[in-house]
C-alpha positions as a printed NumPy array, in Angstrom:
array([[ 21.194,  -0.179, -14.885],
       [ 19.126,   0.477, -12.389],
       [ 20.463,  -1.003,  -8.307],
       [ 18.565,  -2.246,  -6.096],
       [ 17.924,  -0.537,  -2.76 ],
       [ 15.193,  -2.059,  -0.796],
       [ 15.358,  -5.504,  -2.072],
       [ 19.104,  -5.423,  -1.929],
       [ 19.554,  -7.892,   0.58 ],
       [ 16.82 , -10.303,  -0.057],
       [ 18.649, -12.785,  -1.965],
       [ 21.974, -12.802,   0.636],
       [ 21.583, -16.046,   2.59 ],
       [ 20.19 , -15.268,   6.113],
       [ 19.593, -11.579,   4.899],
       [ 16.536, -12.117,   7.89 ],
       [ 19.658, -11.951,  10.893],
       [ 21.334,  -8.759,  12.425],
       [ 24.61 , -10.233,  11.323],
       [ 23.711, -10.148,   7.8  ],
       [ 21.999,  -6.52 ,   8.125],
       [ 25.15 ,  -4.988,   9.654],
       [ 27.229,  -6.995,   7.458],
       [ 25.325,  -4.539,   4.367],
       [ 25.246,  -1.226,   6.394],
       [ 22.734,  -1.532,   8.487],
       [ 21.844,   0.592,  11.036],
       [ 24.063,   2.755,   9.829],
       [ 21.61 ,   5.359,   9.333],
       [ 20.318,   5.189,  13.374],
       [ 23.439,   6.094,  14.29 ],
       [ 24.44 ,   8.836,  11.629],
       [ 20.99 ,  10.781,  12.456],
       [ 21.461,  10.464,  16.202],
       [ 25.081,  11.596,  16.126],
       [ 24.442,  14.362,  13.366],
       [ 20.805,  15.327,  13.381],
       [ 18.434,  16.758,  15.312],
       [ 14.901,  15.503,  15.083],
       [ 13.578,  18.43 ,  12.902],
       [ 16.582,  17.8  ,  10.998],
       [ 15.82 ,  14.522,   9.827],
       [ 12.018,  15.483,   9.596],
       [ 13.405,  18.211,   6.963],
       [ 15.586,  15.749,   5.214],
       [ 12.35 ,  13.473,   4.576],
       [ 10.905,  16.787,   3.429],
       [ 13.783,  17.412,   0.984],
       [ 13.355,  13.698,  -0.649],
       [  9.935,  14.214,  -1.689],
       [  9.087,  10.865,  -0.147],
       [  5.726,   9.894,  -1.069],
       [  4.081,   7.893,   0.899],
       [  3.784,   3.714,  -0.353],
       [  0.377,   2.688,   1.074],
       [ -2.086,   3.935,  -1.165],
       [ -2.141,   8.102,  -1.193],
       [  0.99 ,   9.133,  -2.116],
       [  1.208,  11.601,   1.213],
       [  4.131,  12.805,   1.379],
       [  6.015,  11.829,   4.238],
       [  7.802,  14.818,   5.991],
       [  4.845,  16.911,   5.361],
       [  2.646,  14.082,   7.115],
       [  5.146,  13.989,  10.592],
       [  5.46 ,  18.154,  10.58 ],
       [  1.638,  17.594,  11.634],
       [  2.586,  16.408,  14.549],
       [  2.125,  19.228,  17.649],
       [  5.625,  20.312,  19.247],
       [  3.798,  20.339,  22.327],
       [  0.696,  18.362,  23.157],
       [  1.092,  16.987,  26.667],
       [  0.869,  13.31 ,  25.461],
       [  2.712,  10.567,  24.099],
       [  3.321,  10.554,  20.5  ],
       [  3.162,   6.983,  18.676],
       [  4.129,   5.408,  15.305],
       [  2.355,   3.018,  13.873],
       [  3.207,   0.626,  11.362],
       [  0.555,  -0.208,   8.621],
       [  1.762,  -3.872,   7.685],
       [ -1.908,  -5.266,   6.886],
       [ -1.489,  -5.479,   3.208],
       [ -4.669,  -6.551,   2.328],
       [ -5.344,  -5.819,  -1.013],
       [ -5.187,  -8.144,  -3.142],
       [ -2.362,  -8.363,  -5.826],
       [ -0.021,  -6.976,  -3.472],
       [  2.885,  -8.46 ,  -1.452],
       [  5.82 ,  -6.344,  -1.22 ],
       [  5.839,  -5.646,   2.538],
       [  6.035,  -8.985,   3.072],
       [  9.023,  -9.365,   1.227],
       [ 10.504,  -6.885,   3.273],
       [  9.546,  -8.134,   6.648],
       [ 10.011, -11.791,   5.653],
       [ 13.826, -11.191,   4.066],
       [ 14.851,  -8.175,   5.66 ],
       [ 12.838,  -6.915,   8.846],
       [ 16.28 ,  -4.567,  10.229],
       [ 15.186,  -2.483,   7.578],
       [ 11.902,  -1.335,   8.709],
       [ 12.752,  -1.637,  12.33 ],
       [ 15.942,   0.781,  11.267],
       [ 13.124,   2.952,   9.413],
       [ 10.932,   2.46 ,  12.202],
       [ 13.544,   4.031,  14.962],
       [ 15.103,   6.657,  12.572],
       [ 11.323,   7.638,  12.194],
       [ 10.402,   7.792,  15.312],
       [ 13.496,   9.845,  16.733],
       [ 12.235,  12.305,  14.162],
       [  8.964,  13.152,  15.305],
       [  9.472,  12.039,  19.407],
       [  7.731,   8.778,  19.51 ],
       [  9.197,   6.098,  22.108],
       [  6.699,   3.375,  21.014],
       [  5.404,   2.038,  18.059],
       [  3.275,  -0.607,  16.844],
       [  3.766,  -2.811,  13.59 ],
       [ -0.196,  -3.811,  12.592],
       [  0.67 ,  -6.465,  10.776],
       [ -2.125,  -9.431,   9.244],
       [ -2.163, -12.235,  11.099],
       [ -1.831, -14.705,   8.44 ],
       [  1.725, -13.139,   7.632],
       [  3.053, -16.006,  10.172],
       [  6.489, -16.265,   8.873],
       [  6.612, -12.25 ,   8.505],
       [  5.517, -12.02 ,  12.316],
       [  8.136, -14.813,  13.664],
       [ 11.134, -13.081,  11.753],
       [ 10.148,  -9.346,  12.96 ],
       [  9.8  , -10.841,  16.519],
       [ 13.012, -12.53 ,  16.164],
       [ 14.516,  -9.359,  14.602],
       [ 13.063,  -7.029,  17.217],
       [ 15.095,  -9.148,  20.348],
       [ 18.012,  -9.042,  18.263],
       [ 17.557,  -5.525,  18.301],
       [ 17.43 ,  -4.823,  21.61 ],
       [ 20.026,  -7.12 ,  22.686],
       [ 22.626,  -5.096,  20.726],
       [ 21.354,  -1.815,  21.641],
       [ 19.353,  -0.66 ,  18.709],
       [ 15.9  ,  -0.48 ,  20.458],
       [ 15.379,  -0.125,  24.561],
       [ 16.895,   2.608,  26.37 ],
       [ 19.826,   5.032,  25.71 ],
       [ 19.971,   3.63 ,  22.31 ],
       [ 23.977,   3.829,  20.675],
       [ 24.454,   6.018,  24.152],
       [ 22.141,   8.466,  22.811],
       [ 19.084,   9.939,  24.901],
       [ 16.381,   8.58 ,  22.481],
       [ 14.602,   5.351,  24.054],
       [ 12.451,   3.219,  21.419],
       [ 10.205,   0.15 ,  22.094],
       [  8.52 ,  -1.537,  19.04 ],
       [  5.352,  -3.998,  19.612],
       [  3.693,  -6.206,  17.36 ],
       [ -0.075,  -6.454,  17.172],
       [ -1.545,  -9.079,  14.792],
       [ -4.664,  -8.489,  13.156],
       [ -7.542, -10.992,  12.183],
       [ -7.248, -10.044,   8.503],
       [ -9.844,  -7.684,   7.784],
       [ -9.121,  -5.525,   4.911],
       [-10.823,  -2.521,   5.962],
       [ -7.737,  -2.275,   8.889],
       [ -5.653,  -1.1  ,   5.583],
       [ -7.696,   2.45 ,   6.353],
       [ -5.856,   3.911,   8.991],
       [ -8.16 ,   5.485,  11.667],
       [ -9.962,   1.736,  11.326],
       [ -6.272,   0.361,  11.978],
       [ -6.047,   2.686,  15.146],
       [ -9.473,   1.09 ,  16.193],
       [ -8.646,  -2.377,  16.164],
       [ -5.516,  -1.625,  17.944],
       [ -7.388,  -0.006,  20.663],
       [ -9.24 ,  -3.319,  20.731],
       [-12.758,  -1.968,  19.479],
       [-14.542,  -3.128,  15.901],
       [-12.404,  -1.99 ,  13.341],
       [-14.187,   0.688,  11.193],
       [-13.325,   3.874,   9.799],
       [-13.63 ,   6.739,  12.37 ],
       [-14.831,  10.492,  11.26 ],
       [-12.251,  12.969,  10.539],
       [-10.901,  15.904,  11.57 ],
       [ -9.715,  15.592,  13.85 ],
       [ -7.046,  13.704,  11.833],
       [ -4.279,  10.873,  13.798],
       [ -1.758,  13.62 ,  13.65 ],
       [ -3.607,  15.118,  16.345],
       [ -5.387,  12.77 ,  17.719],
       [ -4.93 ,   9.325,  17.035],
       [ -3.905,   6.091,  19.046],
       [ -5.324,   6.592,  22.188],
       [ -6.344,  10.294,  21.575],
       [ -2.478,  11.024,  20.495],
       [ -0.402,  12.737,  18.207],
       [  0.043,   9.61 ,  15.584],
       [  1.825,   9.257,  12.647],
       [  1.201,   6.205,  10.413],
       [  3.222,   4.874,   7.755],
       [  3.47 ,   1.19 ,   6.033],
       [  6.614,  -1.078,   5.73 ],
       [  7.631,   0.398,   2.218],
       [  7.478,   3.962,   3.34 ],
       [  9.283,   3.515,   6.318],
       [ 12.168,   1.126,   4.419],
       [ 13.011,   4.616,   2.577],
       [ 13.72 ,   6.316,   5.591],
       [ 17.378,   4.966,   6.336],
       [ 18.298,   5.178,   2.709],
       [ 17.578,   8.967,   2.677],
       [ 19.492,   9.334,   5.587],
       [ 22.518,   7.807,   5.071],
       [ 22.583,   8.557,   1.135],
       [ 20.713,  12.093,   1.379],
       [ 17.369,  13.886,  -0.365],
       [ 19.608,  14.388,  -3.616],
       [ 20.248,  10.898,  -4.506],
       [ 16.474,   9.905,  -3.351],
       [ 14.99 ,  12.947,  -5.934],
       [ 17.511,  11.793,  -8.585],
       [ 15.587,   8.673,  -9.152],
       [ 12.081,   8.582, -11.131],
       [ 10.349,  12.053, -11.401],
       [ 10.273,  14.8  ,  -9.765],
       [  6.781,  15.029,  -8.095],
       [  7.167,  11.391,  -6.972],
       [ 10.866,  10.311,  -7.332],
       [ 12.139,   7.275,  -5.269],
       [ 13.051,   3.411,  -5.735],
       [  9.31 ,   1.638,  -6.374],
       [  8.738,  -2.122,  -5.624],
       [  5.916,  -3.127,  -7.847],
       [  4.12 ,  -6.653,  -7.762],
       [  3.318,  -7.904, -10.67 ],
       [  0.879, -10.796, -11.05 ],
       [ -2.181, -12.16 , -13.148],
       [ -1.629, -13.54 , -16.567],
       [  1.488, -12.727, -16.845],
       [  5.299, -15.315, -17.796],
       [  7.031, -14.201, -14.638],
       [  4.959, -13.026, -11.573],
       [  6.994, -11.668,  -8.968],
       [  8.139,  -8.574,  -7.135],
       [ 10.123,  -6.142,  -9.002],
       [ 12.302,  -3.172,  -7.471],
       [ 12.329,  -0.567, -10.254],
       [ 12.483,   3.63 , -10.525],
       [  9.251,   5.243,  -9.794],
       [  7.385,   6.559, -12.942],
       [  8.551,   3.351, -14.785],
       [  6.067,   3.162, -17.981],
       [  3.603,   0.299, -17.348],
       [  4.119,  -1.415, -20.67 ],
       [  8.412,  -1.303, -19.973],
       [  7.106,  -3.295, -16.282],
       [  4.849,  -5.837, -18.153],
       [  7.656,  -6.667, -20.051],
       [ 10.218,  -7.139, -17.125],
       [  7.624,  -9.519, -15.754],
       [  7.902, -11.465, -19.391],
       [  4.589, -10.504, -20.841],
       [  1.48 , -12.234, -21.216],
       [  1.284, -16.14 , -21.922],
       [  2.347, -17.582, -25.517],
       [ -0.674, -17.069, -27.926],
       [ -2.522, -14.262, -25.671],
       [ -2.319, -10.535, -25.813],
       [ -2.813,  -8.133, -22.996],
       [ -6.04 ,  -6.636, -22.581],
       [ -6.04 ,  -4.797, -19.944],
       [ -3.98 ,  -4.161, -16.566],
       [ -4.594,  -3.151, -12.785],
       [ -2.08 ,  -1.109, -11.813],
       [ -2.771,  -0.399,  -8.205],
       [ -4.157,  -3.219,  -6.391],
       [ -8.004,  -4.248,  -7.08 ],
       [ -9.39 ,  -0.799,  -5.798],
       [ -7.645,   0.92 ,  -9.008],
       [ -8.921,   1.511, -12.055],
       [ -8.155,  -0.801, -14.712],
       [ -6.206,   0.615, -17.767],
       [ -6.896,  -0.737, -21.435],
       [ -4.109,  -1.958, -23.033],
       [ -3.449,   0.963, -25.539],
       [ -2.965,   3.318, -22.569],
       [ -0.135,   1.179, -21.011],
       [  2.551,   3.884, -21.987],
       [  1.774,   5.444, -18.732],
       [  4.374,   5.958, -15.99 ],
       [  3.889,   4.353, -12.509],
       [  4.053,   6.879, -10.822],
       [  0.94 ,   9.025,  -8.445],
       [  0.436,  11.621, -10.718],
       [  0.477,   9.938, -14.128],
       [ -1.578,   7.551, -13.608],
       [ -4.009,   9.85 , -11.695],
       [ -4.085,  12.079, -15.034],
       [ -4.682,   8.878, -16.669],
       [ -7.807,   8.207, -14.444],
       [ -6.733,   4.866, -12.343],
       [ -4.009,   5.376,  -8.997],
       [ -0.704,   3.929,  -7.973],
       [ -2.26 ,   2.287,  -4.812],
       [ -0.371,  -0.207,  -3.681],
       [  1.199,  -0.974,  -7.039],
       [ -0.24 ,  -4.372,  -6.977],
       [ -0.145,  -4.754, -10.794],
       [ -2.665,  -7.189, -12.284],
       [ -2.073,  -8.506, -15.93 ],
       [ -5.46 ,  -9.257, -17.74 ],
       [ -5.069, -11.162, -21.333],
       [ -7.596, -11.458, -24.193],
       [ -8.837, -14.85 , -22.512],
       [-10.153, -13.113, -19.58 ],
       [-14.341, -11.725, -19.1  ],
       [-14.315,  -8.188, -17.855],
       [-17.439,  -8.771, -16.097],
       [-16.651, -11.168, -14.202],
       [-13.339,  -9.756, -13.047],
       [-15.862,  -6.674, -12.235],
       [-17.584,  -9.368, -10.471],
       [-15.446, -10.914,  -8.248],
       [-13.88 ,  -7.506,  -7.492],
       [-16.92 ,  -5.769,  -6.13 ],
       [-18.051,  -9.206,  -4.428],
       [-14.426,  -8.507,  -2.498],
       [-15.143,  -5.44 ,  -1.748],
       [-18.751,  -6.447,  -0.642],
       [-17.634,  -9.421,   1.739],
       [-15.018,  -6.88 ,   3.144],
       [-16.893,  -3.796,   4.079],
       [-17.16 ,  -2.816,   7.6  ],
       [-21.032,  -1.837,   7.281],
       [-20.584,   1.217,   9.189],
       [-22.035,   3.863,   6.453],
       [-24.897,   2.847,   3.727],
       [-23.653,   3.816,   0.913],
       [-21.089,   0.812,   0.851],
       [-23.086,  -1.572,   2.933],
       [-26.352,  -1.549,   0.783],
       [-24.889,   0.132,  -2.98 ],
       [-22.357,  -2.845,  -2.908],
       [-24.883,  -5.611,  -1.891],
       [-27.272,  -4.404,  -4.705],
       [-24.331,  -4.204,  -7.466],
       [-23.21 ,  -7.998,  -6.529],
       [-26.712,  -9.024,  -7.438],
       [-26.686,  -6.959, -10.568],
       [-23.231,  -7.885, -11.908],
       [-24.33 , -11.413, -10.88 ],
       [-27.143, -11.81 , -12.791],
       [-25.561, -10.352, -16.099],
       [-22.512, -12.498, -15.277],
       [-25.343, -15.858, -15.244],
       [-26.853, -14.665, -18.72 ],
       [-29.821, -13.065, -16.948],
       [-29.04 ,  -9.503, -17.574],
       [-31.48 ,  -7.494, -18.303],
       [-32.366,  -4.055, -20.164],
       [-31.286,  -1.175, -18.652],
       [-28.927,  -2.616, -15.768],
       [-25.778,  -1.082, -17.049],
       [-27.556,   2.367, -16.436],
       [-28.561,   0.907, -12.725],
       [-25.114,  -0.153, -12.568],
       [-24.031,   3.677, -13.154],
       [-26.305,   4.897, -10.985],
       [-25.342,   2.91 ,  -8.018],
       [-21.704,   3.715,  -9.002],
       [-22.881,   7.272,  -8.299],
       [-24.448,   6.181,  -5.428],
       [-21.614,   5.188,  -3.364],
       [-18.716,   7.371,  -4.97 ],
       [-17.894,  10.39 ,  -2.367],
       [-20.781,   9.174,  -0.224],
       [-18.651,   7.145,   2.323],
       [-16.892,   7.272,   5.531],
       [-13.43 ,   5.839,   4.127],
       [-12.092,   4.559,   0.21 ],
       [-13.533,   1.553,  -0.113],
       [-16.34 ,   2.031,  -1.901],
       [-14.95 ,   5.085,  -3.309],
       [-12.221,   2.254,  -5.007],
       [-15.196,  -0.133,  -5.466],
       [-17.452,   2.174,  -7.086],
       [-14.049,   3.662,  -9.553],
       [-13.261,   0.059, -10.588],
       [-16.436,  -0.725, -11.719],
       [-16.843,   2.139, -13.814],
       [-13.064,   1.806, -15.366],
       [-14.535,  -1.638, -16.583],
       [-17.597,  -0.036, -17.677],
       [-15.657,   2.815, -19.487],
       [-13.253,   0.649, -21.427],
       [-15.086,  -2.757, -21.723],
       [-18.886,  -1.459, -22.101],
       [-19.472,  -3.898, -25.271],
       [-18.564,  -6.871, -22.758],
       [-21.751,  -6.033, -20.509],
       [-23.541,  -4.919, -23.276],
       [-23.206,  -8.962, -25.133],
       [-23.694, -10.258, -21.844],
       [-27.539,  -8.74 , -21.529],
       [-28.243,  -9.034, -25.358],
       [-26.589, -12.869, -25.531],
       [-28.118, -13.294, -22.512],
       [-24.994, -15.716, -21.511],
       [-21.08 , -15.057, -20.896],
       [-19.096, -15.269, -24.436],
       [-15.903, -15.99 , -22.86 ],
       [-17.302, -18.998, -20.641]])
């Protein structure tokens, strides 16, 4: 059976104080890479894990801090991407709600390994509780030594620094993140050259979210074997996965990466009495949707990339027979609409014109010949934009129109919406 190693502590009464986070181990890991490792060292042990990163791309991790120059002349920085805005997802939360020690743990061991002294948790301002415990976690921190100067005697010094953001989902891309931290308009900046180089202020930057950075002590303390021994090889690892939608026991689930998506349903209890699944998000909203005969697929980056959706944020979605495709297509795209940054055209206009469209087939006033203008905007926008959001706009809306193509098609000839 498989134990839990992220969410271990979540259910242990105050798991939120130092005293409890000790109590389990923690910081265990600060010390033991201080004492016994050098910062390429750790950097190398990251390397050996295969740690992929959890935001979205499935980076890995020790590749993504070896970017960072030896010797630049400037500060380095961490930041911490702990926006989580899209929707269907929650598991940082978790973390930074139940157990914060363990990402500011990840966040020092992390930063000792590629020479940062400061780094910044972006986290969305509506996370209140989330920002009160890491605040509370982050004096406790430095009152016992584990942040500040000299930390455990050592000659590493560490300050961490919340910055709250207004919750704007396009601060999930990370050179828009970078922006808003630098207090400009948060939208996605032009790369090369890439944060590695030059990000926060025009310095070497690494950038990892809460998940991601939770792995970090484990690895340490446990080693690369144990982390490649669980899930598969190419992206191996303890997953959390949220599971939501139309489904008998939403929640957040810690499971083995590459987990088959129909084996996860089930944990979560399946889909109501009487329904059947019809479909499933397995990524968040900006992955593609996956019919319900391909749910044998594992949950991990490169399965479900071979089965044409992504991991994401593995903010899994559960869709039962009850449920219109076209309007979940709708209310997706009018997300992504309401929550573009308007810097490039592609996204701005394409996703303004395909709300109108999807609208008006939605209302029973479809017409002949808008699925193909439906394509063609798709086409449009896809690989035409400065970040992934319309690239994950555009690749949800033709999933739907892939798998579910006789749903549009009775909504134009029927002229109405046969589920509603």
């Amino acid at each position: 059976m498989f134990e839990p190693v992220l969410l271990k502590n979540v259910a242990v009464p105050d798991s939120h104080l130092l005293s409890t986070y000790e109590a389990g181990g923690g910081y265990q890991a600060l010390a033991k890479a201080l004492r016994e490792y050098t910062p390429d060292e750790v950097v190398n042990l990251v390397k050996q894990s295969n740690l992929r990163g959890r935001g979205g791309a499935g980076f890995p991790t020790g590749m993504k801090w070896s970017f960072v120059p030896k010797q630049s002349g400037k500060p380095k920085y961490l930041c911490c991407n702990a926006d989580e805005g899209e929707p269907g997802t929650f598991k940082d939360r978790i973390i930074m709600e139940r157990d914060p020690h363990q990402l500011i743990e990840g966040l020092a061991v992390s930063a000792y390994a590629i020479g940062a002294k400061t780094a910044y948790v972006y986290i969305r301002g509506e996370y209140v509780t989330a920002i009160r415990r890491l605040e509370q976690a982050i004096a406790e921190a430095h009152e016992k030594g584990y942040l500040g100067s000299r930390i455990l005697g050592s000659d590493f010094n560490f300050t961490v620094h919340i910055h709250c953001g207004a919750g704007a989902y396009i601060c999930g891309e990370e050179t828009a993140m970078l922006e808003s931290l630098e207090g400009k308009r948060a939208q996605p900046r032009l790369k090369p050259p890439f944060p590695a180089v030059a990000g926060l202020y025009a310095s070497p930057t690494v950038i990892n979210n809460v998940e991601t950075l939770a792995c970090v002590p484990h690895i340490v303390v446990r080693g690369p074997d144990w982390f490649r021994d669980i899930g598969p090889d190419k992206s191996p690892g303890p997953k959390l996965y949220c599971v939501s939608g139309q489904v008998r026991k939403p929640g957040l689930y810690e499971l083995p990466m590459g987990i088959p998506l129909r084996e996860l349903v089930d944990h979560a209890g399946g889909p109501p009495p009487g329904r059947k699944i019809k479909a499933v998000i397995p990524g968040g909203v900006s992955a593609p949707v996956i019919p319900e005969h391909g749910l044998d697929v594992g949950m991990d980056f490169d399965s479900l990339a071979a089965a044409g959706s992504m991991l994401g944020s593995a903010g899994v979605i559960v869709i039962d027979d009850s449920t219109c495709m076209v309007k979940v297509a709708t209310r997706i795209i009018e997300f992504f609409h309401h929550e573009s940054c308007g810097k490039c055209t592609p996204c701005r206009e394409g996703l303004n014109w395909v709300v109108k469209v999807l609208r008006r087939i939605e209302a029973g006033d479809g017409a002949p010949g808008d699925l193909e203008q439906l394509d063609m905007l798709c086409k449009g926008i896809f690989g035409n934009t400065f970040c992934a959001l319309g690239d994950g706009a555009a690749m949800g809306l033709r999933a739907a129109l892939k798998h579910f193509r006789e749903e549009f098609v009775a909504h134009v000839e029927e002229r109405r919406c046969p589920f509603h």
